[in-house]
N, C-alpha and C positions, 0 to 999 in steps of 0.2 A: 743909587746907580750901581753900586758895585754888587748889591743883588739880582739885580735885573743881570748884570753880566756873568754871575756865578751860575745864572740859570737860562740862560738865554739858547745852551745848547738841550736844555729840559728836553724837547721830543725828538731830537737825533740819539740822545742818549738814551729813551725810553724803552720800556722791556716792552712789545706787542703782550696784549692780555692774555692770552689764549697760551703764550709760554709759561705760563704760571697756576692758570687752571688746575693744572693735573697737582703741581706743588703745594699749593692753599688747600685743597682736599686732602690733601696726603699730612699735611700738617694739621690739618684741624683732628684729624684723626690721631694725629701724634700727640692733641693737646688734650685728649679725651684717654686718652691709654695713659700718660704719666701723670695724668690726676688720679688715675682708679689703678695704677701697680707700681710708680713711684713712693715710695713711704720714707724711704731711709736715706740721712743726708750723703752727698757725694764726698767723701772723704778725702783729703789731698792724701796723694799719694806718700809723699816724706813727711812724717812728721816730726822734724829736724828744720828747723830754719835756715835761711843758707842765702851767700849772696849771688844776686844778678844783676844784671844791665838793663835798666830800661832808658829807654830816652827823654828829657824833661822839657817843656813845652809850656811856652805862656799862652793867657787866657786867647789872644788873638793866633793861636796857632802857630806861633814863632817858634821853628825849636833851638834850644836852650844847652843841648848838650847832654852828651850819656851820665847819668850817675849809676855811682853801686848802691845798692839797697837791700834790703834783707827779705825775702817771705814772709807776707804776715802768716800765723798759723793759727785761730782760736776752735775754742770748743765751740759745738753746736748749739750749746745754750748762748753761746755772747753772741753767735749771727743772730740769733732769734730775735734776742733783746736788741740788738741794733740795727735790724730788716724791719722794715713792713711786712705784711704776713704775704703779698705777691712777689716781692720782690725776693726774698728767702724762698719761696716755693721755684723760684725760677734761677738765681744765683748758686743756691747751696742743695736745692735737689734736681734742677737739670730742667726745671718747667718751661715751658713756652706759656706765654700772652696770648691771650687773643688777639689773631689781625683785628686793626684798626682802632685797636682797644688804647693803647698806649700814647701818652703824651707826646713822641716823638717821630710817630712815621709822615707829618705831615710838617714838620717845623722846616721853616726855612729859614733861621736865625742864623748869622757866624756865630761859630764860636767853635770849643772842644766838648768832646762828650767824654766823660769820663768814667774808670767802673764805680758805680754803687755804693760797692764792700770797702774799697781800699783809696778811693782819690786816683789810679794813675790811666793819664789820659789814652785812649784807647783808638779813637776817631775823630775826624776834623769834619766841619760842614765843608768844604773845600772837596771832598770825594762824596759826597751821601748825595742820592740820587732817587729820581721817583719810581719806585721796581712795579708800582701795582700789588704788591703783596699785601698791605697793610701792616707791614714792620719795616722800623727805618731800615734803610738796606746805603752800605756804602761801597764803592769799587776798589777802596785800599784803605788800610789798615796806616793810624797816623804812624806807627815805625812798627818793622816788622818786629826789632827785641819787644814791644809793646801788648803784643798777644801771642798768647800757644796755639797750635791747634795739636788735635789727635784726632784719632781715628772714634766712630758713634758707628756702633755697630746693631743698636738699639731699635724696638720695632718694625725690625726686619728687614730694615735696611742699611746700606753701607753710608753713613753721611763723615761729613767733617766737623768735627764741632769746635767751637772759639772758646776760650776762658782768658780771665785775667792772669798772666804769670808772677804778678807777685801774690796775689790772694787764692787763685783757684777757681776763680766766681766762673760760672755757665755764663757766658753772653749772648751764645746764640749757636747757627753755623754759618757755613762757608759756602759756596757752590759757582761752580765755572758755567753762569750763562747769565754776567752781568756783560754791561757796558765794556766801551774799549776807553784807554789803554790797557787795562790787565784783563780783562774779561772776566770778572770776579764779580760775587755781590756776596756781603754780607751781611746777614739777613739778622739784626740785634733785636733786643728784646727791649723795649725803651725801660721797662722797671730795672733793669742790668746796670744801667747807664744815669748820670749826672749829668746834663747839659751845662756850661759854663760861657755864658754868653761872651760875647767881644767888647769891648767899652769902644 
């Protein structure tokens, strides 16, 4: 029941297909250029560990309260050994999945989605929504200390892109033509993310 109620407003929320047309092209073409000029990992910017705030959050998306925590920082050889080889190509070199390729654009499970690289949860099924993209897409981010964005200025165009701010991990981007209440969708890479189902 309480599924059927997280989803119940699924086609008021829904993105019309034809707003994303032009997007899914544009991305597939982005998934085709950073396999063939993408080479070299994306480096965090400090390589000094240092503390911040994220906010902590149980499995059923309860949150839990800010802690302080340090920046992980590893060499390129420990993500290697400790990624999958898609999830490294897209974490630590900035790659995109292919739509519909990934375990996650279709899940409708509670729970948190976490990053990948580091454990720290990033998204709640409580905002993830069906965008038509073929990547999970959510309209907010479970705490805003929870992710960075910057500026992607990449392939030629101006985007937003998401990382994890304790590890650096790529999770995807951002883009203002989701759902209301923020009118946000963020558009994640499922290899990015750890699901952590709700008991």
């Amino acid at each position: 029941m309480a599924e059927e109620t997280h989803y119940q407003d699924k086609d008021r929320n829904k993105i019309p297909r034809r707003v994303f047309l032009g997007a899914s092209a544009a991305a597939a073409v982005g998934v085709i250029l950073h396999s063939r000029y993408r080479t070299q990992p994306v480096e965090a910017k400090d390589q000094t560990p240092k503390d911040i705030k994220i906010v902590q959050f149980s499995d059923s998306g309860q949150r839990q309260g800010v802690v302080t925590v340090q920046t992980i920082i590893k060499p390129d050889a420990e993500w290697k050994q400790q990624l999958a080889p898609d999830a490294y190509a897209v974490t630590r070199l900035a790659g995109t999945e292919r739509p519909y390729s990934g375990k996650y654009w279709d899940n409708h499970d509670k729970g948190v989605y976490h990053c990948i690289c580091c454990g720290t949860p990033n998204f709640s099924s409580e905002t993830k929504f069906e965008s038509g993209t073929g990547w999970p897409s959510f309209w907010q981010a479970i705490a805003k200390e929870n992710v960075k964005e910057n500026s992607d200025s990449s392939l030629g165009m101006e985007r937003t892109a998401v990382s994890c701010p304790r590890c650096d991990a790529h999770l995807g981007h951002v883009f203002d033509d989701g759902p209301r209440p923020t009118g946000l969708r963020y558009c994640m890479n499922s290899v990015a993310l750890q699901f952590v189902k709700s008991a």
